[in-house]
N, C-alpha and C positions, 0 to 999 in steps of 0.2 A: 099264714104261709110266708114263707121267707122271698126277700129278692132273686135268688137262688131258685127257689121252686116254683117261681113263677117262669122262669124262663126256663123250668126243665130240667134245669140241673140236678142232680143230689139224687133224683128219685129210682137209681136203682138199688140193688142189694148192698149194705151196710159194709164196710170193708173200711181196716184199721192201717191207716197208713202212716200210722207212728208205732208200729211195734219196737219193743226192745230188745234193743244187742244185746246179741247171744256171747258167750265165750270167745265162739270163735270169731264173729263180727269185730268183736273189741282189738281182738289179736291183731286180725289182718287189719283193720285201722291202722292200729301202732306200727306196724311196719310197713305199711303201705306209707305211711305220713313222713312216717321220722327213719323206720331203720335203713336208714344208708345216704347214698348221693347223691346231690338234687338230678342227679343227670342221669341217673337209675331209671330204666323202664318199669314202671308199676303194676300200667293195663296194655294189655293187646285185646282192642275190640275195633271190629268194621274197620280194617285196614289202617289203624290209625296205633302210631307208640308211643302212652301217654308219659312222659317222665314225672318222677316226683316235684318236682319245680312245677310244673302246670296244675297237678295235683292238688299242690298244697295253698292254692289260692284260693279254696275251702276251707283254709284256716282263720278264726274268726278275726273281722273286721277290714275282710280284703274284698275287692272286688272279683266277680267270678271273669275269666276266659271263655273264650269262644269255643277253644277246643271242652272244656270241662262240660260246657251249656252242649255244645253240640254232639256228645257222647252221651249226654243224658237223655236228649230225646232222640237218640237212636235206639236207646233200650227202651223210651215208651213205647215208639214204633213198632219195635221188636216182638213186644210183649202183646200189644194190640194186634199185628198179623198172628201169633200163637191163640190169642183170645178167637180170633174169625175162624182158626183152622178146626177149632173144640166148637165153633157154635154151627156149623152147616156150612162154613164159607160164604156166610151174608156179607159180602162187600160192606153194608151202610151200617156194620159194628164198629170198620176199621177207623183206623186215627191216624191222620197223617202230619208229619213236624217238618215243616222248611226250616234250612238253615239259619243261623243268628246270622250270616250273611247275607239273606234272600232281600229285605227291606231294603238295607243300603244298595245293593245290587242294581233294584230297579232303577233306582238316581245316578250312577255311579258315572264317572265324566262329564255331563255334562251337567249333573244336580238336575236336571228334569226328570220325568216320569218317562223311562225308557223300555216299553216288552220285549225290547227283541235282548235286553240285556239279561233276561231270566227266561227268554222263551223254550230254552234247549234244558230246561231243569226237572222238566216233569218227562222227558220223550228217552230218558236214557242211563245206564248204570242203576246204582242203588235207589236213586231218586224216580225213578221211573212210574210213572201213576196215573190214572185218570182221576182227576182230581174231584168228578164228579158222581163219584161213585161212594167216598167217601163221605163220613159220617161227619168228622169235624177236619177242617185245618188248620193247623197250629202254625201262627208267625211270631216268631219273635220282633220286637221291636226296639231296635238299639235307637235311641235320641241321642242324635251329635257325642256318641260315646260317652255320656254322662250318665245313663239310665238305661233301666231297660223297663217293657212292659210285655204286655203278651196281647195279640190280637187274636181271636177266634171266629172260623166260618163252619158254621152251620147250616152244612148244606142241605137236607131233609126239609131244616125249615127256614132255609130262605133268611138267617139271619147272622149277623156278624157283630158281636160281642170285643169290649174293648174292657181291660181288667189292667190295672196299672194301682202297687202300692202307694203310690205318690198321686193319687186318684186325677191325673190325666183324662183329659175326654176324649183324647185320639180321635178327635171327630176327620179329623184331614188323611189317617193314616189308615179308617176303616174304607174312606171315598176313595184312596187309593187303592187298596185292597180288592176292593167292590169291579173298580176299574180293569185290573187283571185280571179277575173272575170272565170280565166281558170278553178281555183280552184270550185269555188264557180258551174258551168255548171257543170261540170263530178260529183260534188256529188247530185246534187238537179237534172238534169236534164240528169244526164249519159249517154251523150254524150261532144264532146271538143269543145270547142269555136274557132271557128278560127277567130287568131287574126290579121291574114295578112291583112288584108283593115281598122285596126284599125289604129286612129291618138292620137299622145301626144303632147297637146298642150299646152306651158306655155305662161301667158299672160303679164310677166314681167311688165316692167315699162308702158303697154294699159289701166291700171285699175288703180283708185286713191289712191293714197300713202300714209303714215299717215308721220310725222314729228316727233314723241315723242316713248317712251317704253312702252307705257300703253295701246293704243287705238287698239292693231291688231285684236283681240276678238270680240270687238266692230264692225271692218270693215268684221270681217269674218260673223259674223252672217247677215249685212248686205250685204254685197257680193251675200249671200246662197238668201235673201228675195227678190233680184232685177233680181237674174239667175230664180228664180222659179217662177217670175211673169212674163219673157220675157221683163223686161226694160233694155233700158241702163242705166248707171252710171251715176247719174247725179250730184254728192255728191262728195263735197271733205274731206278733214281731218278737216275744220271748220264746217263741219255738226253732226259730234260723237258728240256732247253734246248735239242734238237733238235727235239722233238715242238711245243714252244711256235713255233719259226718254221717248222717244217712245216702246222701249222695255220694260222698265219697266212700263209702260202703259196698251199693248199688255199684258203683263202677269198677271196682277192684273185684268184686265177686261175678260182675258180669249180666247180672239182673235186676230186675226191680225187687222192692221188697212189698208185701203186702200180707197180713191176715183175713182171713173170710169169715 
């Protein structure tokens, strides 16, 4: 039994999330990338106009953007509420993604741990959630704008998983995380979390590594799409220049991609 399937992961139905561009996938790449002005609007998704220039920072050996990260996991989100609406409306299907903004956020002015600086994120607009209702929460994790990783709550069972190519142990980042959790119940649900049966799990060097300075972006977003479909990792550092025009794929077309 793998790392992976001890904690859960991987073990629902088999689904291929490296299928291949289609005709028409390839096309709309190529014009989506190259045909025209960086200043060209590409995607219109979730209120947001993504230009070719921010686009194309999915071309290889670039670091990913915020907007690019965070238009991707509005289409897992996206995909995960259409998954609940086909499964009975089980709440504890759904999968929820904070923003690549949410971590700095908490810190933000004064570098301490601040809730009231994210307190209004989960009560309003698109972001609106009981956080406790869901199945996983996805955080992105920007380090001092040099990295990224992905932080995972697992709320069912009470544990918070940390998954970084650069095998990070985010032990500080789960504690923090952990801390909002506490946070986050006594203002929305006033009552405290109790956090004693909770686990913090890093999954260091069990998850695929990337080799270069460019690609962590890349593996976190995909990290977030393989945790939220129940696969294992089946991807190494020579699949990112798949995964970079699969993304940028996914977001010109509007959806995620997958086989069953």
């Amino acid at each position: 039994m793998s790392r992976l399937e001890e904690l859960g992961l991987g073990i629902d139905k088999k689904l291929t999330l490296r299928p291949e561009f289609t005709v028409e996938e390839d096309q709309l790449y190529e014009q989506g990338m190259f045909g025209g002005s960086r200043s060209e609007v590409v995607a219109q998704l979730f209120s947001v106009d993504l230009t070719r220039e921010k686009l194309q920072c999915l071309n290889p050996c670039t670091w990913l953007n915020d907007e690019v990260i965070n238009l991707y996991m509005k289409l897992l989100r996206a995909y995960s509420v259409s998954q609940t609406a086909t499964s009975g409306n089980n709440p504890f299907t759904q999968c929820y993604f904070h923003s690549s903004f949410f971590y700095t956020k908490l810190f933000a002015a004064t570098g301490q741990y601040e809730f009231a600086n994210v307190r209004r994120w989960t009560k309003r607009g698109a972001g609106k959630c009981d956080l406790f209702t869901q199945r996983r929460v996805f955080i992105p994790h920007n380090i001092h704008n040099t990295h990224w990783a992905l932080c995972v709550v697992e709320i069912p069972e009470k544990r918070i998983i940390y998954i970084d190519s650069m095998a990070g142990r985010g032990t500080e980042c789960m504690k923090n995380v952990l801390r909002y959790l506490e946070d986050e119940s006594m203002d929305k649900k006033k009552a405290p979390l109790d956090t004693s049966g909770w686990k913090l799990v890093s999954m260091g060097r069990n998850v695929p590594q990337q080799n270069n300075g460019y690609d962590c972006g890349v593996f976190m977003c995909t990290f977030a799409n393989y945790v939220a479909m129940d696969q294992e990792f089946d991807f190494t550092v020579n699949d990112m220049e798949y995964f970079r025009k699969r993304i940028a794929v996914d977001i010109l077309r509007g959806k995620i991609a997958l086989d069953v």
